[in-house]
N, C-alpha and C positions, 0 to 999 in steps of 0.2 A: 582506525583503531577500534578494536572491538573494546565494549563497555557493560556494566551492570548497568541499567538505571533504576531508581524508584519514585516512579513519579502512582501514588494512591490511586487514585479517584480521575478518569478522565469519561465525558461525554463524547462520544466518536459517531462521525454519520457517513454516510454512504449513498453516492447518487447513481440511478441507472433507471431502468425500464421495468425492475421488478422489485418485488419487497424479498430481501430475504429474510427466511423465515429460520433457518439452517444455515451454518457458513458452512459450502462443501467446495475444498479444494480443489477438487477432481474436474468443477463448473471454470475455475480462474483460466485465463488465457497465459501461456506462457510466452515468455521473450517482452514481459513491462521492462519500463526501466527501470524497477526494482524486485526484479524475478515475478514470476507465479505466485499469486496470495490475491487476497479481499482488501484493495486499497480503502484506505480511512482517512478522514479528514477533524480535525476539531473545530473545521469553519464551518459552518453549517452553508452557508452562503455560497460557498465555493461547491458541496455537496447538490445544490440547488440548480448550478449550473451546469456540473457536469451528469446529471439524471435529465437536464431539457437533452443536451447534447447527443449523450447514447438514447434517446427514444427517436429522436432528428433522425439519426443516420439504424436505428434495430426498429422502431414504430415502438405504439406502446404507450405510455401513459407514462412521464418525471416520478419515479419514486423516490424521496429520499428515506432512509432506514436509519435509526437512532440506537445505537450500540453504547449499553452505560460498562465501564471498561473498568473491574480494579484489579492490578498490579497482585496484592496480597494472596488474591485467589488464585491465583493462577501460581504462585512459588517464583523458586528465584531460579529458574529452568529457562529463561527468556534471555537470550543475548539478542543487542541490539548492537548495529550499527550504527555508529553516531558521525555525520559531517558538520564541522561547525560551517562548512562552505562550499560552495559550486565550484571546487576547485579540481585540480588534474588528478586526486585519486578519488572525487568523485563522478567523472567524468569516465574514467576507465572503470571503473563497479556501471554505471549504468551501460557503458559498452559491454561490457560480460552478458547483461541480461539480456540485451538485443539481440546479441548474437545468436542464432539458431544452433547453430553450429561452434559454440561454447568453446571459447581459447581462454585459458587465464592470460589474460593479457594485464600486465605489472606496469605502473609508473616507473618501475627499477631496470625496466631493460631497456 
């Protein structure tokens, strides 16, 4: 189900091998399992670990990047995909993005 949300004010961080300084799309890997973009977290902890992770396997130095996030500025242009669960249509949206070779593949068929 596609949704609006308004959620104001969030703290958002990002862990990898560099700081970014610039979010440039262009840099995102595509086929995540939730498409090409700048993954963010609001655990910091988790952001902690996945910055030792990608320096492990790219070298590099754990950077985590602190992104303060509001809603307001940004307009109400934002659709969100919202699952309240790890269930079979969200299982088939992360198949979509893995796919290289992009099927819409439906819970419905």
């Amino acid at each position: 189900m596609l949704t609006k949300r308004r959620i104001l004010k969030l703290k958002l961080f990002h862990g990898s091998n560099i700081e970014i300084e610039n979010i440039d799309f262009d840099k995102c890997r595509p086929c995540k399992d939730f498409g090409k973009g700048l993954y963010l977290t609001t655990i910091e902890d988790q952001a902690v670990k996945m910055a030792k992770r990608v320096s492990r396997i790219y070298g590099g130095e754990p950077v985590v990047t602190a992104f303060s996030f509001d809603m307001d500025s940004i307009g109400d242009d934002l659709t969100v995909k919202v699952f309240g669960k790890a269930d079979a249509d969200w299982a088939i949206f992360v198949l979509n993005n893995r796919n290289r070779e992009f099927a819409d593949i439906s819970s419905k068929d």
